[in-house]
N, C-alpha and C positions, 0 to 999 in steps of 0.2 A: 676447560671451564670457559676459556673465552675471553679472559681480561685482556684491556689493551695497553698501551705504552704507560696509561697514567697508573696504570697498580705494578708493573714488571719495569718498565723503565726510566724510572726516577724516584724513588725512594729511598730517604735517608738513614736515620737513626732509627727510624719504628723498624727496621729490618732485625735489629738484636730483639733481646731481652723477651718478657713474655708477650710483648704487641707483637714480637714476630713471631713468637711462637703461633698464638690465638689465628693473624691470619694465614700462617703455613698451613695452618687446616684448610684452607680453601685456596691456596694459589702455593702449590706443591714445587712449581717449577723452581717456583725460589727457593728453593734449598734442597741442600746434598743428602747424600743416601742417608747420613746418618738424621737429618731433617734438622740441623742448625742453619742458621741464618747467614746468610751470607754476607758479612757486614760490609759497609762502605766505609773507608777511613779517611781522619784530614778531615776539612773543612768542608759543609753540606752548601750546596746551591742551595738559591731561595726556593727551586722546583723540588728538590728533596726537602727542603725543612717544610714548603707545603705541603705537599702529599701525604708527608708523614703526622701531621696536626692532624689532615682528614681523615687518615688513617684511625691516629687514636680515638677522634670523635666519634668514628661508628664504634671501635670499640666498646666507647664508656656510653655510648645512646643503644648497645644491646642490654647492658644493666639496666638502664633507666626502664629501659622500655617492658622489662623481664619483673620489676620492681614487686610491681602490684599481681604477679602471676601470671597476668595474659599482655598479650602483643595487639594493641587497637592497629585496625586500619586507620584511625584518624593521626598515630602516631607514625607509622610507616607513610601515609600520605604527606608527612608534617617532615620527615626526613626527604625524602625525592624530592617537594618541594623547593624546601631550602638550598640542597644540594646544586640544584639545577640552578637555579635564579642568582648562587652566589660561587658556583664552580661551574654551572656550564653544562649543558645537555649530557658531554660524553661521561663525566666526571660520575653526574647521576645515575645512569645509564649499570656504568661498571659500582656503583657504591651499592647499589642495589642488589646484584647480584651477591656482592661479598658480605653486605650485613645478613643476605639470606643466611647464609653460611655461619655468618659469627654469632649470629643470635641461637645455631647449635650448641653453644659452649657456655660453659662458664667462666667468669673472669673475674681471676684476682683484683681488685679494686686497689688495695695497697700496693702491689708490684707496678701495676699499671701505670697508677698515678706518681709513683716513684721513677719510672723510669721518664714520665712526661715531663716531669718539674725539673730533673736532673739536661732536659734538654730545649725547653722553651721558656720563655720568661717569664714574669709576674703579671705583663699586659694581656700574653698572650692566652695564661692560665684564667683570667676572667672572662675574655673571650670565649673559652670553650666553655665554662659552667654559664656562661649567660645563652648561649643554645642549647646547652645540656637542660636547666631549666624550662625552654621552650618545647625540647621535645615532653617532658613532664607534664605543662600545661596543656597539650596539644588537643586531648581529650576536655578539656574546658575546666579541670580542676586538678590541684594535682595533690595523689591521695598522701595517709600518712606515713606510708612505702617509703614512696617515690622522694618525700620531702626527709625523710632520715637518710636514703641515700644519697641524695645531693647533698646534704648536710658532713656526711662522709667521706664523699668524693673531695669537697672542698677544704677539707682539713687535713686529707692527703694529700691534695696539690697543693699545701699549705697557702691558703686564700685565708685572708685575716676573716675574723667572724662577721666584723663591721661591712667590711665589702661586699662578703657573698650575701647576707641579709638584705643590702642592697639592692644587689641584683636580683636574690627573688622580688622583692619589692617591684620593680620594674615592670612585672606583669600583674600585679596590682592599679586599678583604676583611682582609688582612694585618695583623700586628703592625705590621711595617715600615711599611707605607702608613699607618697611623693615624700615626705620628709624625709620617712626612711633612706628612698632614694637619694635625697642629700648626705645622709648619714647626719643627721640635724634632728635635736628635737624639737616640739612645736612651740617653746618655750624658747626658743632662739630668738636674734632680735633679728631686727629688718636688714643689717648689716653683716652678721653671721651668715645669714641666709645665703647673702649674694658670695660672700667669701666661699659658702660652702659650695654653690655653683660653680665659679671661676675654678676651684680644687678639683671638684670631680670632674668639670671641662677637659679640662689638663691630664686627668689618671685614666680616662677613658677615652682621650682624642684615638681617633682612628690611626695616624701614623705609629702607634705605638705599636700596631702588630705591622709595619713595614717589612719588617723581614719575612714575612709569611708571603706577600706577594699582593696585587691590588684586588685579588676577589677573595683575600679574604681580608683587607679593609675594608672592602664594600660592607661584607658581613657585620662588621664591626660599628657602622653606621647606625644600623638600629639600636643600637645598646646607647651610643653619643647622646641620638637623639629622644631616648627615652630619661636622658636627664634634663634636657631642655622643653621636654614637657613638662617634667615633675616642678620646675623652677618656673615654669608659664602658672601653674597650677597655684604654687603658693604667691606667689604677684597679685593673680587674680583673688585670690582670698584675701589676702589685706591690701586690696588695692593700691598696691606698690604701683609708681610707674613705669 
């Protein structure tokens, strides 16, 4: 197949459970005759706990992308992309070839998401539905598929409902969605407002996924600063200063 050190030589916990089953279909090396996973035990480097984030998000971006019944090139352009810009040419390069493969399969969404949440945190889990979302939009809407399985996905990864509404929010231009994005309604006062900022500031700051490694805080940036829009947004509508 061709993978190189970033899918065979550093990966952590995605090597059990059915993330390692789904990619043993495409990277055979890694496991034994009987095709179990060959786990790593003890404590994961930050190069295994990332890997293995990347790992699940191609997983759970073949669902998304599988949702609506067909696979857009605007979606597949919309993962390379990202891949590249926030892991790096090589990273791309081999995710490409292995989503080719996983998007063969089907995948458990409740086991998946069970074994994700059993091993990344609560910051980290809004981080991947806030791309997971992006591959959804990538097509320029995202249909009523795609938006019951995000809705699914995130109550697997047990994401409060308030947050992930959020977050789709985010990819909303709107008055309305910027508030959302605060998790505020418009009937807030000028002082909730900013309270509500300073909150989400703080539950979305980028060091929150530090343990993942600095490309995927970079990642992370777009989500930060799409609450700093949303609060630029409502400023400018009641000419706050």
């Amino acid at each position: 197949m061709g993978y190189g050190k970033w899918i065979t030589g550093a990966l952590g916990w995605a090597l059990g459970g059915p993330i390692g089953g789904i990619i043993g279909f495409a990277v055979g090396s890694m496991f034994d005759g009987k095709g179990v996973a060959q786990v790593n035990t003890g404590v994961y480097t930050q190069s295994e706990q990332r890997n293995s984030f990347l790992v699940s998000l191609l997983v759970l971006s073949s669902a998304i992308m599988k949702a609506d019944k067909r696979v857009m090139k605007s979606e597949l352009d919309y993962v390379k992309l990202f891949i590249s810009e926030n892991f790096g040419p090589d990273a791309a390069q081999e995710s490409a070839k292995l989503l080719k493969d996983i998007l063969k399969q089907e995948v458990d969404i409740d086991a998946v998401c069970l074994q994700i949440r059993r091993n990344i945190n609560a910051s980290a889990r809004l981080q991947l539905l806030h791309y997971l979302t992006g591959i959804a939009r990538a097509d320029g809407h995202v249909s009523s598929d795609e938006l019951v399985l995000l809705r699914r996905i995130a109550a697997s990864l047990t994401v409060p409902l308030q947050d992930s509404e959020s977050i789709f929010a985010m990819f909303d231009k709107g008055i309305d969605a910027a508030y959302q994005v605060l998790e505020i309604d418009k009937s807030a006062t000028d002082e909730e407002v900013k309270k509500a900022y300073r909150r989400m500031a703080v539950k979305h700051h980028p060091d929150k996924v530090s343990s993942l490694g600095p490309d995927v805080q970079k990642s992370a940036e777009e989500k930060f600063k799409s609450i700093t829009v949303a609060y630029e947004k409502i400023k400018k509508e009641r000419g706050l200063a």
